[in-house]
C-alpha positions in Angstrom: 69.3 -7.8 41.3 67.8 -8.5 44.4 66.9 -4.8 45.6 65.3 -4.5 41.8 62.8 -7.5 41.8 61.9 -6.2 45.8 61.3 -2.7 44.2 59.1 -3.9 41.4 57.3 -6.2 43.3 56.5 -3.4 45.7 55.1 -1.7 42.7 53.2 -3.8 41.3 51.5 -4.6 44.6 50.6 -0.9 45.1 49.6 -0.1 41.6 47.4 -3.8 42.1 46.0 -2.2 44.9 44.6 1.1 43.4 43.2 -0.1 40.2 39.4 0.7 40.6 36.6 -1.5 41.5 34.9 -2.6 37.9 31.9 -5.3 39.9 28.6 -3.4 40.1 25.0 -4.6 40.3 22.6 -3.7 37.4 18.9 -3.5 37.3 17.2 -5.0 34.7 13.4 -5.2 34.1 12.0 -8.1 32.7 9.4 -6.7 31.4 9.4 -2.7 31.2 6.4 -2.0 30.1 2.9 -2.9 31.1 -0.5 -2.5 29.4 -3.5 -2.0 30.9 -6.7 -2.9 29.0 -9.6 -0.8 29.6 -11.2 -1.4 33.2 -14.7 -0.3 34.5 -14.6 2.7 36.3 -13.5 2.3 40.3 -12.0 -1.7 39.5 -8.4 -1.5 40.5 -6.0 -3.4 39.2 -2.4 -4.9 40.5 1.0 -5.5 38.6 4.3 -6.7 39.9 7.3 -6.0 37.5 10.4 -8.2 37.8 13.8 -7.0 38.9 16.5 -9.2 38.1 20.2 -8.4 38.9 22.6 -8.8 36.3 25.7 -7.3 37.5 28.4 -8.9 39.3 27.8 -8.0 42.4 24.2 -8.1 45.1 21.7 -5.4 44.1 20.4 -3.3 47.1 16.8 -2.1 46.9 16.3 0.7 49.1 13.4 3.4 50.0 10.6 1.5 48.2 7.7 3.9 49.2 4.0 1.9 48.5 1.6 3.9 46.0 
């Protein structure tokens, strides 16, 4: 009896141990989309979108290149 709860303990533990990683970050926009009204020729004009992380674990923003 004893040899059989070592052996299923030592199974569950593996099998425990490769189940796969669910947790991922997720990007979410608050607002996607952005309308620009009409602007005078040579005006510029600056926008910054939200990013807010939803997922479960930190989000990572890499290579951001400027316009």
């Amino acid at each position: 009896m004893r040899k059989l709860f070592i052996v299923l303990t030592v199974f569950l533990a593996v099998a425990l141990f490769y189940l796969p990683c669910t947790a991922t970050p997720k990007a979410v926009f608050v607002d996607s989309v952005f309308e620009f009204s009409p602007l005078p020729e040579g005006e510029k004009i600056i926008h910054e979108f939200t990013v807010r992380n939803t997922g479960d674990t930190p989000l990572t923003i890499i290579n951001v290149l400027p316009p």
